[in-house]
C-alpha positions in Angstrom: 11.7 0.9 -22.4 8.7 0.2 -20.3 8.1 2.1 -17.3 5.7 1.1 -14.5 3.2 3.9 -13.8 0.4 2.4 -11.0 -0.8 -0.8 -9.7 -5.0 -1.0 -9.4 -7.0 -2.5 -6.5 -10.5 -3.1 -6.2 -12.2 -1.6 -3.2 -15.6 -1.7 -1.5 -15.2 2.2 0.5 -13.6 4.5 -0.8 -13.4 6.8 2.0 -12.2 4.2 4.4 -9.2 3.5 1.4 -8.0 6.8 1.6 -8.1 7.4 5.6 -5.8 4.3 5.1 -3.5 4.9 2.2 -3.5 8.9 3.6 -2.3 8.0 7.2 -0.5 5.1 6.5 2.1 6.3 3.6 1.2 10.2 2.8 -1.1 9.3 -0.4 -3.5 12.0 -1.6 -5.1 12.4 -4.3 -3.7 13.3 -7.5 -6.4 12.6 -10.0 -10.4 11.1 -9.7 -12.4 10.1 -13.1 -16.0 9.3 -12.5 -18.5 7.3 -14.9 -21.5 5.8 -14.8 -20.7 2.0 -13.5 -17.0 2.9 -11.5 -14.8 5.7 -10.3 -10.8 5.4 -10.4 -9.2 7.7 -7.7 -5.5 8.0 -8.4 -3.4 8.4 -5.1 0.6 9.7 -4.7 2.6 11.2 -2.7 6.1 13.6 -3.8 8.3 10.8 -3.1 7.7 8.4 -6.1 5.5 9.6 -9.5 4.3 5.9 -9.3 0.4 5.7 -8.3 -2.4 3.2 -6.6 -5.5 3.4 -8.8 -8.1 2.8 -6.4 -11.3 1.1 -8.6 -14.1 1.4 -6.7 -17.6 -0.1 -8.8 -20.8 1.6 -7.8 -23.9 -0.5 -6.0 -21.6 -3.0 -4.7 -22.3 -4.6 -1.4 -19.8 -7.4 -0.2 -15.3 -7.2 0.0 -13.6 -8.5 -3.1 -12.2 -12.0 -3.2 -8.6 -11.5 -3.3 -7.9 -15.6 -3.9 -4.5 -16.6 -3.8 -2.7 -14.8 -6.6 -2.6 -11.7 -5.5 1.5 -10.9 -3.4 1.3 -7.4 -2.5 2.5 -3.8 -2.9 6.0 -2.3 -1.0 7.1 1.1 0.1 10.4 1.6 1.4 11.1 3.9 4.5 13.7 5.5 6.1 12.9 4.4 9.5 10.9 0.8 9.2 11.2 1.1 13.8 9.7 4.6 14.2 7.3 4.1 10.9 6.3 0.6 13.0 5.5 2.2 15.8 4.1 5.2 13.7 1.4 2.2 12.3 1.0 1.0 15.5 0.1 4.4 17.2 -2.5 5.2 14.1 -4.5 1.5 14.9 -3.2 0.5 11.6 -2.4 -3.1 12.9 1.1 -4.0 12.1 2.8 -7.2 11.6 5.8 -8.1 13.3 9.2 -6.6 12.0 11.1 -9.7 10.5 14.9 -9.5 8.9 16.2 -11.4 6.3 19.7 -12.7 6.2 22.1 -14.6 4.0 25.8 -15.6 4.7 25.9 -13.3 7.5 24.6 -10.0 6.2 21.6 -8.7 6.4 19.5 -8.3 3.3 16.0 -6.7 4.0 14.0 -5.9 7.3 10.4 -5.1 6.6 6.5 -5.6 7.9 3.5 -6.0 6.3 0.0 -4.1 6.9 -3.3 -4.8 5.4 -5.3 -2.1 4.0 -9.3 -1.4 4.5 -9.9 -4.3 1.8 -7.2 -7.1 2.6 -4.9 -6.0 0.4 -1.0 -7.1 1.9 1.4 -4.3 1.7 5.0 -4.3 2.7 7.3 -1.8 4.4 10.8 -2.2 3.7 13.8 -0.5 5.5 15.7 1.4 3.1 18.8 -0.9 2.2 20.5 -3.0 -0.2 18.6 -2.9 -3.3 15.2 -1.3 -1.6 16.2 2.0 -2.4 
């Protein structure tokens, strides 16, 4: 059985990523491999052993094109109100909270937030099958 273990991003500073990914949802550091051309930088946090490799290539200048393939990463929360106005109160720029519903019941309430680079990123309230 497959298991996932991390998702990568490309990004252009990597101290600006982890400010971000630190205040926004508690991810440190929990391994860094340096070579010559790139350095991966491995974030986490206690509540999932799933990781964001952060790639970030040495001597470049200009943002990443992120075309129009890329969808976007989620964390679930407790509390998607006071995380909302958590984001809001760090300058991290949140979207709107929206709720989805079908035949009366309601099936996800999340936001998204962008990260240093553009990445999307979604915050879901813990429910249904966002556990």
């Amino acid at each position: 059985m497959a298991k996932a273990i991390h998702m990568m991003v490309r990004v252009l500073d990597e101290a600006r990523s982890l400010a971000f990914y630190k205040k926004a949802f508690g991810l440190g550091v929990a391994d860094r491999l340096d070579f010559p051309d790139f350095t991966l930088v491995y974030l986490s946090n206690p509540e999932s052993p799933f990781e964001i490799e952060l790639t970030i290539n040495k001597g470049r200048a200009e943002g990443y094109d992120l075309g129009n393939g890329y969808g976007h990463v989620a964390f679930v929360v407790d509390d998607l109100d006071a995380e909302h106005r958590r984001f809001e109160a760090e300058g991290l720029n949140p979207r709107k909270i929206v709720e989805f519903n079908s035949e009366g019941k309601q099936i996800a309430r999340f936001f998204f937030v962008e990260d240093p680079d553009g990445y999307r990123i979604e915050v879901l309230q813990k429910l249904g099958r966002y556990r």
